[in-house]
Structure formats: structure tokens, C-alpha cells
N, C-alpha and C positions, 0 to 999 in steps of 0.2 A: 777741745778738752775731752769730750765724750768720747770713748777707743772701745767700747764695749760690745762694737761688732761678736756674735754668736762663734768664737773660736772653739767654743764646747762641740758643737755640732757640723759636722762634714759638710763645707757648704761647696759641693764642685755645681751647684746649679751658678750658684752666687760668682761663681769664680769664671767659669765660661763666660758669662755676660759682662766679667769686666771690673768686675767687684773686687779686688783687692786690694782695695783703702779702704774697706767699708770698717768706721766707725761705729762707734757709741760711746754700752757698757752696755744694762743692766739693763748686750748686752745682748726677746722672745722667750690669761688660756683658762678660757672660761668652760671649758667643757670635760667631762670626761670622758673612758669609751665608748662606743657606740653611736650610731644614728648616721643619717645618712649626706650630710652637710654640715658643715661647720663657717657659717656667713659670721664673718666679723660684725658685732653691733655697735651702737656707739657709747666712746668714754663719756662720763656724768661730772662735775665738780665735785667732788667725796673729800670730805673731812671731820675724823668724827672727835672733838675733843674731848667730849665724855668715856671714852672705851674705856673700860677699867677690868683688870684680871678676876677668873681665869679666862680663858678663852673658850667659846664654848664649844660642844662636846659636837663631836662628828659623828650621826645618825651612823648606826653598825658598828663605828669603831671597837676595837678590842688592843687589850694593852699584850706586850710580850712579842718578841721573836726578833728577829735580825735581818732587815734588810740588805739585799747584795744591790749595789749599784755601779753599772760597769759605763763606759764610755773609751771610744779611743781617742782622744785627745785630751791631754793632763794638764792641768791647772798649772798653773804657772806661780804661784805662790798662793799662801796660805795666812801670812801674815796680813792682818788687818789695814794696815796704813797703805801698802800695797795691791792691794784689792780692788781689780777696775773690772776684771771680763766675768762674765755673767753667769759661769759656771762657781769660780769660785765665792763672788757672792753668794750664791744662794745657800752652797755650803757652810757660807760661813754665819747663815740666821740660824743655825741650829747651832752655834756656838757663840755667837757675841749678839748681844744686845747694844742696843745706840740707842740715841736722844728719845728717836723717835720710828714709826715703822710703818709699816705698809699691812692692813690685814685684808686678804684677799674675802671679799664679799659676792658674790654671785657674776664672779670671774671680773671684775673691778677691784683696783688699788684703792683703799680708802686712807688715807693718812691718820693715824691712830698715836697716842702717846706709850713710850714705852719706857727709858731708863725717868723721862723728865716727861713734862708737858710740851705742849705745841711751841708756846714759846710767848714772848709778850714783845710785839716792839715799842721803841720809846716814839714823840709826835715828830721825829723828823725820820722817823726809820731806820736811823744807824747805830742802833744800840737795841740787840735783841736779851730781853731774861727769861731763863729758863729752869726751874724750877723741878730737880732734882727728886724721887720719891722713896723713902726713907725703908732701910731694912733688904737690900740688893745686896749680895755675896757673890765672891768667886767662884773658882770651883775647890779652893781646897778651903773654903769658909772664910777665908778673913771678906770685913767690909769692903765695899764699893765705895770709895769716897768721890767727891766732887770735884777735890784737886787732882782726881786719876782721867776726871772727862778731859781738864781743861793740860794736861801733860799730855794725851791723845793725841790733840787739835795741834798742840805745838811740834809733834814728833810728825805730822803732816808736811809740814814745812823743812825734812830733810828730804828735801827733792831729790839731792843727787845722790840718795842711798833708795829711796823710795819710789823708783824711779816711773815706777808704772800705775803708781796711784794718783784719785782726781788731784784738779789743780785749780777749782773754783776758788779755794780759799787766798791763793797766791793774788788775785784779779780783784776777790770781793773784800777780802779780811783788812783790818788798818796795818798798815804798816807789811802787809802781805807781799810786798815786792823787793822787801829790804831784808825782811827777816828768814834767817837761811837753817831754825829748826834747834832747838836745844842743843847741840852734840857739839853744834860751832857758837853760837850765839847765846849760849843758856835761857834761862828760865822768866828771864824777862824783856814779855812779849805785849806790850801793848794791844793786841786784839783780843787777846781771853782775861779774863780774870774771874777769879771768884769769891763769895760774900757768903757767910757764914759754912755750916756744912751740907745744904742745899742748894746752893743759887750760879747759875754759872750762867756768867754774864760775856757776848760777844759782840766788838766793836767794829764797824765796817768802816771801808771808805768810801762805799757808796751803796745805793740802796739795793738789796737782795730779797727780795719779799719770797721769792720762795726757799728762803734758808731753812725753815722748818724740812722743808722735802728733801734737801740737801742730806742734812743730819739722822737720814737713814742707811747713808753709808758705810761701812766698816770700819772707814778709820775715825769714825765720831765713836768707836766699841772706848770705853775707858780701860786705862794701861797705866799701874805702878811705876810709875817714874824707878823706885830701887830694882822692879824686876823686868826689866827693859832691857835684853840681853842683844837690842838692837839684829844685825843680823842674821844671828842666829832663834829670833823670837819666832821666826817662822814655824820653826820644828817643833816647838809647845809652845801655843801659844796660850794665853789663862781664858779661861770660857768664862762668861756670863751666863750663856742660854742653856736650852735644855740637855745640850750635850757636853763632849768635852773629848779631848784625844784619847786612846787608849795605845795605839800604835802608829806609825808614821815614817814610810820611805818614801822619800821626795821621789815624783816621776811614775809612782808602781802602784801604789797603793795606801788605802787610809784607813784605820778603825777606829769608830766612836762608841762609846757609851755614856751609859748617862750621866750627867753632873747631879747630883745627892741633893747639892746646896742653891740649884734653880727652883725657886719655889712660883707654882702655877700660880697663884694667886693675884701676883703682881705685875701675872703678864697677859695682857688682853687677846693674844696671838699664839700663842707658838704652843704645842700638844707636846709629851712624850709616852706617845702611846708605845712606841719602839725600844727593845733591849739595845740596840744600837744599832750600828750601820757599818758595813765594807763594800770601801768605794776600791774598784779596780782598776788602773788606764792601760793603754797602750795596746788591747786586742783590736783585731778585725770589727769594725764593724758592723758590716753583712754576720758575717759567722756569729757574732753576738746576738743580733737582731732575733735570727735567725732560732739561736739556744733560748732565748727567753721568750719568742713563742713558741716555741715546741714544750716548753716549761715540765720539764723533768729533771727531777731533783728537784737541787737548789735551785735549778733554774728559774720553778714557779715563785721563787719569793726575791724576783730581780726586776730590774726595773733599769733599760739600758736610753742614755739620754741622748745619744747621736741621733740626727734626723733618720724619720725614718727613710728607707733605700727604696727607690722606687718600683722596686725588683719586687719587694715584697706584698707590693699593694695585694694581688691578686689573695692571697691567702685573709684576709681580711675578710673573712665571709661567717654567717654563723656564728658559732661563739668566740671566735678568736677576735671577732669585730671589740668586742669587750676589751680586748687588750689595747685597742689602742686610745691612745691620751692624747687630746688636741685641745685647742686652743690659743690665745690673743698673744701676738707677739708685740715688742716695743721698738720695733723696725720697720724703714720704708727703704728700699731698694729703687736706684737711678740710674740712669746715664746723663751727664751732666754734661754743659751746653758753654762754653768759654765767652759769658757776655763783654768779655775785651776785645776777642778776636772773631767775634761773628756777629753781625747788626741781628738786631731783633727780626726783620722782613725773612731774613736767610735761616734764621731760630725757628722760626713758625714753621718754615719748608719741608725743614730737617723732620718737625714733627710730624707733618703731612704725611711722609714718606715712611714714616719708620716703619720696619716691621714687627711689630710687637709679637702677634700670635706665632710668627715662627722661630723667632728668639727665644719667646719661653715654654715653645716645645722639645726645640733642640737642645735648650739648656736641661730638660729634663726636669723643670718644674711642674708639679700636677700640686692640685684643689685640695689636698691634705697639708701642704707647708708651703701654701705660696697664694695669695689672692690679689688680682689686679690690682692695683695702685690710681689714686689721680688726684691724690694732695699732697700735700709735703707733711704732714703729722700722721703717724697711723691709728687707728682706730680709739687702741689702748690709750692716749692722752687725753685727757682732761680738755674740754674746747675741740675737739675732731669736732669735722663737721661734714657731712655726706653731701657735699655742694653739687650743683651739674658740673661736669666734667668742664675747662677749658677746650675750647676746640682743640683737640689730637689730643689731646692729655690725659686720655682714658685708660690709660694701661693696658688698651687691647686695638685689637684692627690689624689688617691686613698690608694697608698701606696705601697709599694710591701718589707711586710716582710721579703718572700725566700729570696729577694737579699741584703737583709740589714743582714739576719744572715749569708747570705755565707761572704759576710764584717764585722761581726764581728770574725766570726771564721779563717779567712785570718789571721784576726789580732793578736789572740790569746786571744781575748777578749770577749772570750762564756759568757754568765752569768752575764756581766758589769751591776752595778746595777743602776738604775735610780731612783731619789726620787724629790719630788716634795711637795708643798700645793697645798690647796684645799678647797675649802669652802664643809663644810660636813652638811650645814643647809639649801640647797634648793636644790630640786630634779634636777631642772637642771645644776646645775653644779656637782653635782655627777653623771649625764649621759655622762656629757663632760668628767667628768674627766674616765669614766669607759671606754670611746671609747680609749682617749690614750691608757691609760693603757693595754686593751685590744692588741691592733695593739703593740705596743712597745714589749708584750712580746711574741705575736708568732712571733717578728722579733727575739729573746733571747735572751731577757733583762731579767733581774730581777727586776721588776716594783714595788717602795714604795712608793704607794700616800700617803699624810700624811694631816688627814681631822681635819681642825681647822675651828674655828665661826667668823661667819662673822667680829666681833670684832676685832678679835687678828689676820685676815688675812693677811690686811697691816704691819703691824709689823714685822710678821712674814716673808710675803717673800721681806722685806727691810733690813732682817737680814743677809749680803752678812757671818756672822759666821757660819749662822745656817747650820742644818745637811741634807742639800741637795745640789743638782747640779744642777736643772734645776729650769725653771717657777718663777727664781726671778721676783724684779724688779727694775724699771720701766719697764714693758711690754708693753709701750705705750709710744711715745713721740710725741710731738708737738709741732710745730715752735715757737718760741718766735718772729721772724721774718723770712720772708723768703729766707732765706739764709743757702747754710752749715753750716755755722761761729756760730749757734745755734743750731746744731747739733753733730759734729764732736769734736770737743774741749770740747764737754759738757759728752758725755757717750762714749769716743774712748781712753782716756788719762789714765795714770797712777793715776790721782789725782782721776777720775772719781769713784776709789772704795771710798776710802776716802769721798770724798762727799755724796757716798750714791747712785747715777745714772750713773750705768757703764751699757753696756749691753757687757754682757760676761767676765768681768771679768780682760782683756786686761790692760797687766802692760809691756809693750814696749817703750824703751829709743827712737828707733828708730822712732817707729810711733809716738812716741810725737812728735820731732821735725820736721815730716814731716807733722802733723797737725800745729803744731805752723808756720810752714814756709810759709804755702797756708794759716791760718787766717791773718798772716800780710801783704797779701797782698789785694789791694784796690778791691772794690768788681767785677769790671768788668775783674779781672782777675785773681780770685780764682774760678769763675764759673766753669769753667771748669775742673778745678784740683779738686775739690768737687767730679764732678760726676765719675772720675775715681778712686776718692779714694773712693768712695761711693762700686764699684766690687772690692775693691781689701777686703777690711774687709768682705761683702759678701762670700767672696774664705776662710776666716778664720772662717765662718760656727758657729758665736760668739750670732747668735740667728737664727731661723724659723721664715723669714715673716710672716705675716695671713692674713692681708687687713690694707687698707688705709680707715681711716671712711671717710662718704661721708656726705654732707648737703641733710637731707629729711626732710622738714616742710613744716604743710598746715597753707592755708590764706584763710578768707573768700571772699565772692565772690566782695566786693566793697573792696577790698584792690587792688589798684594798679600793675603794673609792680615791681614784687619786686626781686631786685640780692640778694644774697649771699657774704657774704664776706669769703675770701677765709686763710685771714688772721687767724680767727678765729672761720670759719664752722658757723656762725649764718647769721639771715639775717642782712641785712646793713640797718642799722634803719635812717642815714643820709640821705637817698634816700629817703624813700618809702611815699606813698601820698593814698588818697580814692580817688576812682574814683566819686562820687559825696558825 
């Protein structure tokens, strides 16, 4: 379900190592600029039901001026219901409001109430109420009504127009697999309904205890059933939050100003300290990087979100250190391990030998957007948990063949053959792929990389048929939220090949129902069952960690205090202000 892999940012580290399934959303940041390390710490359980507007006020802050925000890769739509990669989420907190939200706390996601409350379920859990909070406007002033959340949730359900937004409701909602979205089916839908002009009631077919965290998604933003210009809603679409369009050519560029009728009061999160915003795509971005720290002009009041270029680390010195913005991504990066076609004895080997360290030097990863890996959750979720590494599954080391082929020959497994893709049309990742290969077979393996074009790559290794065993994908996931509950039930389950985002392959009765048993339960107390089941699929050796991406982007020098949101590895555009 989760597709929310970081498309906002130039990932050729990510793509050299193999990464082109990498899944989510929502998606790579606790720190701002400066200092000399950025060590990921760990996610807390956070939920605050009490938060109540305004939001409070950001030490220095100053209202007025206009943000320039450039990136070269363009969002891919703008419409709410559509809304999966992690760029244009975050854009779109500064324009729609949902159920419920995320307010970034001392670089943690705390789940917070915003259109509604957290939610109430009924004593079997498939029936959530959520209570709607009274005096919420568009942007040209008319009311927010309740029948506008529960027409939202139903316009979800045109999949085949909507095609790139989530699909948890399809799985979890009643009736959710039959029901094909007002446009073909109208307006009566058994899984939403609502009860006076506050109360919106949703009916499951099975338990979803993290639905609260769910319903901070865009398409949970409420939408006038009459002003629902369906494909075309992309181009205006009506704001809730503190902004609103002002201008808008699909692919080039966007300008916001502020919505009049967003009133701070009633929102526990989101600031407009800003005259508005222009977001720019499609430049260089080195050459960007590059103009927003050298920050002349306009330059100084820009803020460019492509990772930063490795190129540029050196000039990070002094006060330019100030410029740059890091922190907590919602991503863990793999190479994944085919437990159909390779026994577990021959799995361990693989990881005996790997080379990790020169993988993610060659891939061009450094300590600013990339931190070793050795669990399947990263830091940023809720239930992480900083366990001893599994033997080999440290995200680091050199390798040591001898001892991976005296484990394979114990086994009686000399020769086990390994095969893989591989992009064979850029010099760097035929380096990456020749280091495996290299180290895998004086561990004695019999190594087939298999070199396809850049085109036919994802295809090819989303093909769980095809004639390999290793380096499928998704080789990358990313929170939908931060919780196991969008992780574990998404690529651990038997369904998980079927849908397409398995990692490893894994078709266990058992471990199904012992994922299903900790998702239904309420979040403050699958925490912890999360992070143990987190080492025990780790000990089934069902992928090689590599790293957890990190937030690294610069700001010019009259851009404010700016966080990271951690939800989504970008910065938190709700926040941030010029300093004159």
C-alpha cells in the first residue's frame, strides 16, 4: 500500500544500491542547522488528545515575506484524494486540514486532533466516532460541514480515477472491496455515515486501531460533494489550512497565499507566519543547492528540498553550517533476500559476506542523509527499538567471505547460485552492482547479475515470478504513519506477495495471526509488541538492512529556524518564517 518512497529528493545513492521499488509515502527530522552530528534517537508513543489551537508561537518567529521553495522533481498531483509521495503531502498541510494531524514536538510526530478528535471506538472496535469541532471555513468562507468529511472518504474509493492515492480504506473500511466511489456507485456507502452536524461515524470490516493515524491523510481533507470538479479539482483545489492557491501550472510551479478564513484558534499546529510561498520544479539540482547557499537575492529567502549533493558537503563550514537542515527520516532502506528460493543456512551466508561499507561508499552515501540500518522500523516510529544487531545485520562491515563460504560448504551449499537486476545504463550502479557480485562470489556463490534499463527496472524487480532470488522489491519502505501498524501487516503477511510489497517473500499462517493480533490492538499497546517482533523477522534474515535515509537540505541564510518533519523527511512548511 505504502508508495511513498522520497520521489521529492534525488535519490541516485538509493538507486545505485538497487532501490528502485522503494516504497512508502510519507514518504523522510528533528534537528535544525548546525552541529556536528545528527545520531538518530528513538521514537516515544505520542498522543496528545488534549491539543487544542493556536499552535504555539516559534521562539524568533516574525510574520511577513515570501518564501521561494525550489526542488527538481514535481509533485505529481495536488489533489487531496491523490496524494501518496511525501512531497506533495507536506504541501498540502499548508492547505487542507484532516480529522486529525501530526504536530512535530522536539522532532517527534505526536498525533494531535485537528478537523475532529482522535476518535472513540465502539467495544468490538469496528465502529469508530469522531466528533467534528464546530466554526471550521473554507477558503472563500462558506462552512465546513461533516457531510463534506464523510463525501471525502467516499471520493477515496474512485480508485480507478484516483489512482495513486492510499488504499487502506479499500482492506479496512466495510464494504470497502465492493464499493467503487460515488461517481459509479453514489452516495450510499455503508462504511461512513453521519449523525447530526458534528459526528462522523466509520464502520470497518475488521479491526484497524490505528485508524486515528490513518485520518491524517489528505484524502480524509473534507470536499463539497457540489464543488467536486472531480479531475479537474486538482488545479484549485478549496483549502482549509492556512494557505490557499493563488496561482498554479501543473509541473513548473505553484503560489500560495494566505486563506483569510483559516482561523489560528482552532488549530493546534500549523502557524502563518508567511505572506505566502513559490514553489518552483524542474531546475538542476546541484545548481540550486548551490544558489541558495551562496543566498543572494532572492536566493537568501529559498529553501531547496532535493537531498543534499554530496559535492557540496565541503562548503558546510562556518556559517554556512547554519544552512543546512537535518533530521529523522520515515525510511529504512534493504536488499532483500527471496525466503522461497534461498533456505535460511544460505540467507545467513549471504549476510556474512555482504559488503556493506563499500556499497555505501560507492553508492555515495555519507552521515548527513544516510545512517546505518539493523532493524526493519526506523528510528522515527513509534515502538523503534535500538536492539543488538542480529549477527551480520548491522548495516555495516566489510564482510568476511572465508566465513560465509566455510557456511556455505557446512551446509552443502558450495556454488548456491544468486541472481539479481540491475540497472546496466549508468556507470554507477554497475560499480555497485560489480562490488556485490565481486564479495558474494569469493564468499562461493555463483553470482548472475541480470543488467536491465533503467525503464524496465521497476518492473522487473516487482516481478516476485521473475528468475531471481534476491534485490527485489520494494527495497525501501516508508511510514504511512508512524507506527508498526504501517509496516508489519503491509510487507510481513502472506497477502503481502499478492499485493506486490512483501520483503522476503514470507507466507506464514502463524506470523499472520501474530501480526494481526498486535495491529488490533490500540496503539499504546502494540508499541512494544512492534519492536519485538521487529528482531524476531530480523533472525529470519528476510532482507540486509543498508541505512535509514536521513533529512539533509539547505536554506538560505534569511530563512528562519527551520524543523524537519519527520513524518515525511521534508521540511515542515507549517512552521517556517524569514527572518526579516
Amino acid at each position: 500500500m505504502a508508495r511513498r518512497f522520497n520521489v521529492a529528493i534525488a535519490a541516485t545513492a538509493a538507486v545505485a544500491l538497487g532501490v528502485a521499488g522503494c516504497s512508502s509515502p510519507s514518504s523522510n527530522n528533528d534537528t535544525q542547522g548546525g552541529g556536528d552530528s545528527n545520531k538518530i534517537t528513538t521514537q516515544v508513543t505520542a498522543t496528545d488528545p488534549n491539543a487544542k489551537g493556536p499552535a504555539k508561537e516559534i521562539e524568533g518567529a516574525r510574520p511577513g515575506g515570501v518564501l521561494n521553495v525550489v526542488a527538481q522533481t514535481t509533485p505529481n498531483t495536488l489533489d487531496p484524494t491523490d496524494i501518496y509521495y511525501v512531497d506533495s503531502n507536506e504541501i498540502g498541510k499548508t492547505l487542507f486540514r484532516t480529522p486529525t494531524q501530526f504536530d512535530i514536538r522536539d522532532g517527534k510526530a505526536v498525533l494531535v486532533p485537528d478537523l475532529t478528535d482522535l476518535g472513540t471506538p465502539s467495544a468490538d472496535k469496528l465502529t469508530w466516532t469522531f466528533k467534528m469541532q464546530p466554526n471550521i471555513k473554507y477558503e472563500d468562507g462558506t462552512p465546513v460541514k461533516v457531510e463534506d468529511l464523510a463525501y471525502a472518504i467516499k471520493r477515496s474509493f474512485a480508485h480507478d480515477i484516483y489512482v495513486n492515492g492510499p488504499t487502506y480504506q479499500l482492506q479496512y473500511f466495510k464494504d470497502g472491496d465492493k464499493y467503487k466511489g460515488p461517481y459509479k456507485d453514489g452516495d450510499n456507502y455503508a462504511g461512513v455515515e453521519t449523525q447530526g452536524t458534528d459526528t462522523l461515524i466509520i464502520h470497518l470490516a475488521k479491526q484497524f486501531s490505528d485508524l486515528p493515524f490513518y485520518m491524517t491523510f489528505p484524502m480524509f481533507t473534507p470536499i463539497p460533494k457540489e464543488k467536486d470538479t472531480r479531475q479537474d479539482y486538482k488545479n484549485k483545489p478549496l483549502a482549509t489550512g492556512p494557505y490557499k492557491f493563488k496561482s498554479y501550472q501543473a509541473g513548473t510551479s505553484l503560489e500560495l497565499e494566505k486563506n483569510t478564513n483559516w482561523d489560528p484558534n482552532t488549530d493546534p499546529v500549523r502557524h502563518q507566519y508567511l505572506d505566502g510561498f513559490k514553489f518552483q520544479w524542474g531546475g538542476d539540482a546541484i545548481k540550486s543547492q548551490q544558489a541558495v547557499l551562496n543566498s543572494n537575492g532572492q536566493d537568501a529567502n529559498s529553501i531547496n528540498y532535493d537531498e543534499l549533493d554530496a559535492s557540496l558537503i565541503p562548503q558546510l563550514t562556518g556559517e554556512k553550517r547554519e544552512q543546512l537542515v537535518q533530521g529523522q527520516s520515515s525510511c529504512t532502506i534493504v536488499w532483500q533476500l527471496d525466503t522461497r528460493k534461498i533456505p535460511l543456512e544460505v540467507r545467513k551466508a549471504v549476510a556474512k559476506a555482504y559488503p556493506y561499507d563499500q556499497l555505501y561508499k560507492a553508492a555515495g552515501l555519507n552521515d548527513y542523509v544516510a545512517e546505518t540500518a539493523s532493524t526493519v522500523m526506523p528510528p522515527s516510529v513509534q515502538g523503534y527499538e535500538k536492539y543488538t544487531p542480529v549477527a551480520d545485520l548491522a548495516g555495516s562491515g566489510a564482510g568476511d567471505p572465508a566465513a560465509a563460504k566455510a557456511m556455505l560448504e557446512a551446509a552443502g551449499k558450495a556454488g548456491f547460485e544468486l541472481s539479481y537486476y540491475f540497472d546496466n545504463t549508468k556507470p554507477l550502479t554497475q560499480q555497485v552492482s560489480q562490488i556485490r557480485a565481486d564479495a558474494l562470489t569469493k564468499a562461493g556463490f555463483k553470482v548472475k547479475p541480470i543488467g536491465v534499463s533503467t525503464a524496465d527496472l521497476r518492473t522487473k524487480k516487482g516481478d516476485y515470478d521473475a528468475p531471481v532470488n534476491m534485490g527485489q522489491s520494494p527495497a525501501g519502505w516508508c511510514s504511512d504513519w508512524p507506527t508498526g501498524g504501517s509496516w508489519f501487516p503491509v510487507l510481513f503477511q502472506t497477502h503481502s506477495i499478492s499485493d506486490g510489497q512483501s520483503w522476503g517473500m514470507l507466507s506464514d499462517k502463524a506470523l499472520d495471526a501474530e501480526i494481526d493480533s498486535i495491529a488490533n490492538l490500540p496503539a499504546e499497546e502494540s508499541t512494544s509488541k512492534w519492536a519485538a517482533l521487529d528482531k524476531k523477522i530480523m533472525e529470519l534474515y528476510v532482507a540486509l538492512p543498508t541505512y535509514y535515509d536521513k533529512l539533509a537540505v539547505v536554506k538560505g541564510t534569511n530563512v528562519g529556524t527551520t524543523t524537519g518533519d519527520p513524518t515525511m523527511g521534508m521540511p515542515l512548511f507549517v512552521n517556517m518564517y524569514l527572518k526579516s
